[in-house]
PLY file of the C-alpha trace (Angstrom):
ply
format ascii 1.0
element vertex 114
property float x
property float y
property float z
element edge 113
property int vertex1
property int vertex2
end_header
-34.51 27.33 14.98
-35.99 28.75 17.58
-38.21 30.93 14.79
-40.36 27.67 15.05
-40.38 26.99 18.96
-44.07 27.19 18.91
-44.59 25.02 16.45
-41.92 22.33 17.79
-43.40 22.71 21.57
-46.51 22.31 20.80
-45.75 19.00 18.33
-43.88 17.29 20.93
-46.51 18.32 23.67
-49.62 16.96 21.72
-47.34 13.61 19.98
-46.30 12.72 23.76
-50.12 13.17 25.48
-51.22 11.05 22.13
-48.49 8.62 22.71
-49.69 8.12 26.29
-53.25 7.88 26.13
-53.73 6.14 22.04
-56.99 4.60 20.67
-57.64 0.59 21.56
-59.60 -1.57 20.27
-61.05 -5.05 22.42
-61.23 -8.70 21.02
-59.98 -7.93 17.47
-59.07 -11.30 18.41
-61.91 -13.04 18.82
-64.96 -10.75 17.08
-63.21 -9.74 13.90
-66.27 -8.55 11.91
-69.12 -5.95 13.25
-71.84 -8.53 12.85
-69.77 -10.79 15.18
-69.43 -7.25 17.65
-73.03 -6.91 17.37
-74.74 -10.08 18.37
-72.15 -10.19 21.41
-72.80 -6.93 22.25
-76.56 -7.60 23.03
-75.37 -11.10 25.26
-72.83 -9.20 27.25
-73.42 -7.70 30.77
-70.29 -5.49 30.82
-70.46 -3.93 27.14
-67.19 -4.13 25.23
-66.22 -0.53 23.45
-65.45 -0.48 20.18
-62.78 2.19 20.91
-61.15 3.01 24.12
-58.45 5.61 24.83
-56.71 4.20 27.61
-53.04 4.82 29.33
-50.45 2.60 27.10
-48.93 1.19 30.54
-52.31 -0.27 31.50
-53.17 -4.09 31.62
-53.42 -5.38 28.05
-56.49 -7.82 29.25
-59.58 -7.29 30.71
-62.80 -9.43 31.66
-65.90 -9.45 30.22
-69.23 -11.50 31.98
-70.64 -13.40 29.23
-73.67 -15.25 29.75
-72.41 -15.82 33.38
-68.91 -16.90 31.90
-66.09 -14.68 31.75
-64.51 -13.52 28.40
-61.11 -12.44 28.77
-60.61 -10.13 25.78
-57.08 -8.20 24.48
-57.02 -4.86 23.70
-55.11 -3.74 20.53
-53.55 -0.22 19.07
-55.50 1.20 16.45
-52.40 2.13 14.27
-54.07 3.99 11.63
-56.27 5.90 14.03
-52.92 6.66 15.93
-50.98 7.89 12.66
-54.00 9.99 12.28
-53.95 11.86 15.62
-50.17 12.67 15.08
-50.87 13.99 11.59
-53.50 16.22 13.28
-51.50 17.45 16.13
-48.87 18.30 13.35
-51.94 20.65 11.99
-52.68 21.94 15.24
-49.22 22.78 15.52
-48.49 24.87 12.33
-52.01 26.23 13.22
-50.46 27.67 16.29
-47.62 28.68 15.08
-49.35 30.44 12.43
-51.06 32.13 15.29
-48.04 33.03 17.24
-46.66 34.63 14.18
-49.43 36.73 13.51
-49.86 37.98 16.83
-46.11 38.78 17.50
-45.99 40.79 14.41
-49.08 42.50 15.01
-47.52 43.12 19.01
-44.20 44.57 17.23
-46.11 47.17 14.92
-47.71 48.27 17.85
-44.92 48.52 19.90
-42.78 50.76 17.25
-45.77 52.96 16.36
-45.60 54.73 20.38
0 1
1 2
2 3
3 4
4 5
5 6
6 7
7 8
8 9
9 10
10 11
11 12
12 13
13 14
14 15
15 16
16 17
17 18
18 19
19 20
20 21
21 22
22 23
23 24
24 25
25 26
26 27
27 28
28 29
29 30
30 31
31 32
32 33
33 34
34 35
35 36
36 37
37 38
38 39
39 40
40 41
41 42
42 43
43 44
44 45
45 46
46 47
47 48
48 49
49 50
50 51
51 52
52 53
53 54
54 55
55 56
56 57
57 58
58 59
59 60
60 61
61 62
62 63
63 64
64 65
65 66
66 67
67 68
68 69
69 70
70 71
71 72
72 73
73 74
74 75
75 76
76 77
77 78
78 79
79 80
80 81
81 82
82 83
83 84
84 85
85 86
86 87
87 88
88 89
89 90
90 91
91 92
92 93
93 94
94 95
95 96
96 97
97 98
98 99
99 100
100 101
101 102
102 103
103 104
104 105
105 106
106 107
107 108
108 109
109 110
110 111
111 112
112 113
């Protein structure tokens, strides 16, 4: 077990800042196609991202001025974006671990050649 602490550590550290902070979209709601996006995009004062990484405890509505009206827009998780980020931090993980391994050994066969 703990022959993989880097590689755990570093998993939980980069799956819990991910958790926190995922990908959002705003007004899958309402503009559901990127034409739709597109032609509100060039009417809107306050331009709405297509992708926002934003704290998950944050308000899940926000205002947007719209031809002097007010568009109140939801934001929704990007799920497959999310799953993606996880799946990367699980490379990044084995990547360091790799890494740890490597140097540890190399520290050791320097350490018993003295």
């Amino acid at each position: 077990m703990s022959k993989n602490k880097i590689l755990i550590g570093s998993f939980i550290l980069l799956s819990i800042v991910i958790s926190l902070f995922p990908p959002f979209s705003w007004g899958d709601e309402k503009l559901r196609t990127i034409s739709e996006r597109q032609t509100i995009h060039y009417y809107l004062e306050d331009k709405i991202p297509v992708k926002e990484y934003d704290f998950l405890f944050n308000d899940l509505k926000k205002e947007f001025i719209f031809s002097n009206s007010k568009v109140t827009l939801e934001r929704h998780l990007i799920i497959s974006e999310l799953l993606i980020e996880i799946f990367m931090a699980f490379l990044i993980s084995i990547f360091l671990q790799f890494i740890f391994n490597r140097f540890s050994h190399r520290v050791l066969f320097l350490d018993s050649t003295s």
